[in-house]
C-alpha positions in Angstrom: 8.5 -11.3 19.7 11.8 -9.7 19.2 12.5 -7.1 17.0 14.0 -8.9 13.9 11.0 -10.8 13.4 9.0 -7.5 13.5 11.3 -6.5 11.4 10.5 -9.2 9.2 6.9 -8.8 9.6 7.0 -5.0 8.5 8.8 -6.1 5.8 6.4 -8.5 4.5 3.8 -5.5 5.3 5.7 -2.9 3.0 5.7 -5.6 0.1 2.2 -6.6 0.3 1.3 -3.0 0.6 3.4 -2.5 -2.7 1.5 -5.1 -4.7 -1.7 -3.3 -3.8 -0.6 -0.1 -5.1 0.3 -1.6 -8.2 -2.5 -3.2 -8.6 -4.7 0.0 -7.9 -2.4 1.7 -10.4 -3.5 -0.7 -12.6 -6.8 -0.9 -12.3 -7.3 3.1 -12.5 -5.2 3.0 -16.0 -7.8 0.6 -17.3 -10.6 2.9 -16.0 -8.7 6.3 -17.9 -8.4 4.3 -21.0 -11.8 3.3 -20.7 -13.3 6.7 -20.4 -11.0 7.9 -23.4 -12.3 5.3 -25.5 -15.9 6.9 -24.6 -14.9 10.0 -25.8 -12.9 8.4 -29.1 -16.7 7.3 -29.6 -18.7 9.9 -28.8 -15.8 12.5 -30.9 -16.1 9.6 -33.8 -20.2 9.8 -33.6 -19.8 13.2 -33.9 -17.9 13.5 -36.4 -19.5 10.8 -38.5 -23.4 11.4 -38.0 -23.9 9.4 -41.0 -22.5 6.1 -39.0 -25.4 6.6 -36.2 -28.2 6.0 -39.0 -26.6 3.0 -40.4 -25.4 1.2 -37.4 -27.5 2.4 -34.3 -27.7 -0.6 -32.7 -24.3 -1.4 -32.5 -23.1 2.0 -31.7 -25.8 1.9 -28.8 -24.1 -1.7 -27.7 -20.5 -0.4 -27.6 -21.5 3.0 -26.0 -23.9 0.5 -23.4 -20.5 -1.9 -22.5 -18.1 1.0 -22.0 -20.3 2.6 -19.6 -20.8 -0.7 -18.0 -17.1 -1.6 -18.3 -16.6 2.0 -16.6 -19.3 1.2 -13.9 -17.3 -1.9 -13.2 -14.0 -0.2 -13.1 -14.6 2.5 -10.7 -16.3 0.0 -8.3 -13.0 -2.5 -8.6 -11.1 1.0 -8.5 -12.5 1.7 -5.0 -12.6 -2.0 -3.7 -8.9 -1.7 -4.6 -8.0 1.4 -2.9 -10.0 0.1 0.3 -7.8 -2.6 0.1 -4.6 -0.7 -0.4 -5.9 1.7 2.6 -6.2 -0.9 4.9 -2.6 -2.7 4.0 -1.2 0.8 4.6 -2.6 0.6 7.8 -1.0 -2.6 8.5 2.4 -1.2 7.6 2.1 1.7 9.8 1.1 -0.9 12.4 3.9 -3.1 11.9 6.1 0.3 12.2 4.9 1.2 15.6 5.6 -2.5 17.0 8.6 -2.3 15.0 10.3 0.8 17.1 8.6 -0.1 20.5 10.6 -3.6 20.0 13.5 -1.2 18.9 12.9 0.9 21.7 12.4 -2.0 24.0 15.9 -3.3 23.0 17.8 -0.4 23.4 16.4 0.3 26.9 17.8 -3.7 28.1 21.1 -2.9 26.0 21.3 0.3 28.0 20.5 -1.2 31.2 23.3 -3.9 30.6 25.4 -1.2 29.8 24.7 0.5 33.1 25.0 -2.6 35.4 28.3 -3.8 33.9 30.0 0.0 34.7 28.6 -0.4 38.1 30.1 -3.7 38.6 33.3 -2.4 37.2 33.3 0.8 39.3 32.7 -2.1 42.2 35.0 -4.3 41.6 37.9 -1.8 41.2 36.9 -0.1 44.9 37.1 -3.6 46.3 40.6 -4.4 44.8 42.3 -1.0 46.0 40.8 -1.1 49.4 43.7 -2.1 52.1 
């Protein structure tokens, strides 16, 4: 495989890799906001004791789901990153096949280099030779 289409591959790597990271962002936002809205409860329950003895069930309920929701974020949080880790990988990867195709090139370009000054430099000896 020549270099462009590494190229092209590493490419498609780096965007892929870039989606993931978004989506991680994402998903550890909605884990933040979840564990402020915990503490908006909890500072709310606090602050309104009164609320507890009138609505205890559905205080429990809410505080049961965010700490469920929570539970659920942090494992899609780390499933995410896993995922992001391993696409980085894949990007570094594609970067190594990426400059050994680079390299690769270079080294036949320097090589044709080299063999058309020789034939020059032999072809000029053969012309002023009597």
């Amino acid at each position: 495989m020549n270099w462009k289409n590494q190229r092209r591959i590493l490419a498609v790597h780096e965007h892929l890799h870039r989606i993931e990271v978004a989506r991680l962002s994402k998903l550890e936002r909605e884990a933040r906001e979840l564990k402020e809205e915990e503490a908006r409860i909890v500072g709310y329950l606090d602050d309104n004791r009164n609320m507890i003895a009138i609505f205890p069930e559905i205080v429990l309920q809410r505080l049961r789901l965010n700490i469920q929701q929570q539970q659920d974020a942090r494992r899609a949080v780390e499933w995410q990153a896993d995922i992001a880790l391993e696409q980085a990988r894949r990007v570094k990867q594609a970067e190594r096949l990426v400059a050994n195709a680079e390299k690769a090139r270079d080294r036949v370009r320097a090589q044709d280099d080299l063999r058309e000054i020789i034939e020059r430099a032999s072809s000029r000896r053969d012309i002023s030779a009597p």
